[in-house]
N, C-alpha and C positions, 0 to 999 in steps of 0.2 A: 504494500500500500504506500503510496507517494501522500506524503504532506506537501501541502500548500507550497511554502517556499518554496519547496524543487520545482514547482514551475512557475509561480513569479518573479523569481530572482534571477533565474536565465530569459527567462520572459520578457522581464523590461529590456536587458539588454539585446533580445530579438527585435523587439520594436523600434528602439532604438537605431539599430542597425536599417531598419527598414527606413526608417525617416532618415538617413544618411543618403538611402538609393533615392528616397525620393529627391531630396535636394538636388541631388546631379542628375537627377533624368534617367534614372537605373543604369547608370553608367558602370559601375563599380560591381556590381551583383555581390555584394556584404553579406545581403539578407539571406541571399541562399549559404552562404559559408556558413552563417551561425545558425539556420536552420537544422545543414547539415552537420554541427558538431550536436544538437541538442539531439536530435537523430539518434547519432554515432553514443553521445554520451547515456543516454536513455538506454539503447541496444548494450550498453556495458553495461550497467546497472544490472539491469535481467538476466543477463550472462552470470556474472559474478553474483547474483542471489540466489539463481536456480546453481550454481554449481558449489556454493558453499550449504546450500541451504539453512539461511540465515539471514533477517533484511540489513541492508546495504543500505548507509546514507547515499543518495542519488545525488545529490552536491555532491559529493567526491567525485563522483565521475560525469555531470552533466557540465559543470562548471570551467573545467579546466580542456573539456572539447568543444565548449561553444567558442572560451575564448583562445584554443590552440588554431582553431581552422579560421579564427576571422584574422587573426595575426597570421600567421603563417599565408593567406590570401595579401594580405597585408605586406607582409615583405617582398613577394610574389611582383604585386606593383608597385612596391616602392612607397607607399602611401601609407608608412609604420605612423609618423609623427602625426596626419590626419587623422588617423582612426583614434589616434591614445588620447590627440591633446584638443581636438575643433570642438569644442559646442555646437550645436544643436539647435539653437535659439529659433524660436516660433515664429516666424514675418511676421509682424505689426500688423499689416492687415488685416489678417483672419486670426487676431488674438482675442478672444473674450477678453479675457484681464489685462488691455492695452497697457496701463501704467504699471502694473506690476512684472509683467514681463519686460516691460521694458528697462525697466530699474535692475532689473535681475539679470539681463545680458548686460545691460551696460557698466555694470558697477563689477560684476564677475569679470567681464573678457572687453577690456574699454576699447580694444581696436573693432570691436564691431557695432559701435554706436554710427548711425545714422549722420 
């Protein structure tokens, strides 16, 4: 039985990843690499509980393939520093919380103010 965090926690950073491909125009295919480690990392999990017969924290092994395959895609193009260190920041325009997003990219990451 999987608790909650094991799939919110690689979760956000699925989502995450996907609003990366949106920005660029699905240019980077992110989403599928972390799709793919959560996969990969899930398919261990079940491996290693059915062959210990024993439950297996699923963080041990979803976490460390969602983020081995989006890095390793990541060094693949060269775009290590983008994926570790860019924000994410919501366009202004389609923000519900105009001022509060806004304060919050800007005061975080001041080269992306407007």
């Amino acid at each position: 039985m999987f608790v909650l965090s094991a799939q919110v926690i690689p979760g956000i950073f699925v989502a995450m990843m996907l609003r990366m491909d949106v920005s660029t125009g699905f240019r980077s295919n992110y989403f599928q690499s972390a799709f793919l480690g959560y996969v990969l990392g899930l398919g261990s999990t079940i491996v290693v509980m059915n062959l210990f017969n024993a439950a297996q924290p699923a963080l041990l092994y979803i976490v460390p393939a969602v983020l081995g395959c989006v890095f390793l895609h990541a060094a693949i193009r060269g775009d290590v520093e983008k994926v570790r260190g860019s924000p994410v920041c919501i366009p202004f325009a389609r923000c519900a919380m105009l001022g509060v997003c806004h304060r919050l990219c800007t005061t975080a990451y001041p080269k992306f103010s407007p």
